[in-house]
N, C-alpha and C positions, 0 to 999 in steps of 0.2 A: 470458483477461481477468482482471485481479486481482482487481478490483472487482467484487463476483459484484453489487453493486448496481445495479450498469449495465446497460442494457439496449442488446440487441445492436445496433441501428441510430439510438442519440441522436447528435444531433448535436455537434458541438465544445463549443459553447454550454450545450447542456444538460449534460454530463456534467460540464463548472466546475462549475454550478450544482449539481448531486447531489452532487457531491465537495464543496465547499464547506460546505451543508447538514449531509451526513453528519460532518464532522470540527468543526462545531458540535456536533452533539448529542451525539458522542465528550465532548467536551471539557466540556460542561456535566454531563456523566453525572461523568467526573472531578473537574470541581472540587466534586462533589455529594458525593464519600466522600473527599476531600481533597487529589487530588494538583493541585498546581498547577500544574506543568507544562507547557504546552499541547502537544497532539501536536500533528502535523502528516503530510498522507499521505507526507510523504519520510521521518520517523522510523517511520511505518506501516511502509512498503515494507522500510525498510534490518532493523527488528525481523523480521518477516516470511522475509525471507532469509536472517537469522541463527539463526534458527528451525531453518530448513531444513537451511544447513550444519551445523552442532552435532555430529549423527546421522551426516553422510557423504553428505545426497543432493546426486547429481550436479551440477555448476556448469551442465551445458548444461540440467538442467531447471528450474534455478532462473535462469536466463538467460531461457528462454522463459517462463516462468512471470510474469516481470516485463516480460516484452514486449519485453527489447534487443535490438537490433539486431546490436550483436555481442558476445559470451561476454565481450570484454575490459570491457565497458561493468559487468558484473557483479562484475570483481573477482577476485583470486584468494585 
């Protein structure tokens, strides 16, 4: 799960909601030391990933790591 926030059995419904929340209080933290920016968990994720490749780790673990479905969903 990405979202180490989430808890293992929310529902569809709640985890909008937590996801939503959380990427408020991101965002208020942010525009607090200046960037104005706003994330978003798709620039979350996509930073996240590129994180990970940078170094060299595997595309099938950063594939599951992001939950796709298939490796090609992740990019090359």
């Amino acid at each position: 799960m990405y979202f180490s926030i989430l808890k293992k059995n929310i529902t569809e419904e709640g985890e909008m909601k937590v996801k939503n929340q959380f990427t408020k209080t991101i965002n208020k933290w942010m525009n607090w030391i200046g960037y104005d920016k706003p994330l978003t968990t798709y620039s979350d994720r996509r930073s996240y990933a590129t994180i990970l490749k940078r170094p060299g780790v595997p595309l099938s673990f950063i594939s599951e790591a992001l939950e796709h479905k298939f490796l090609l969903s992740t990019g090359a």
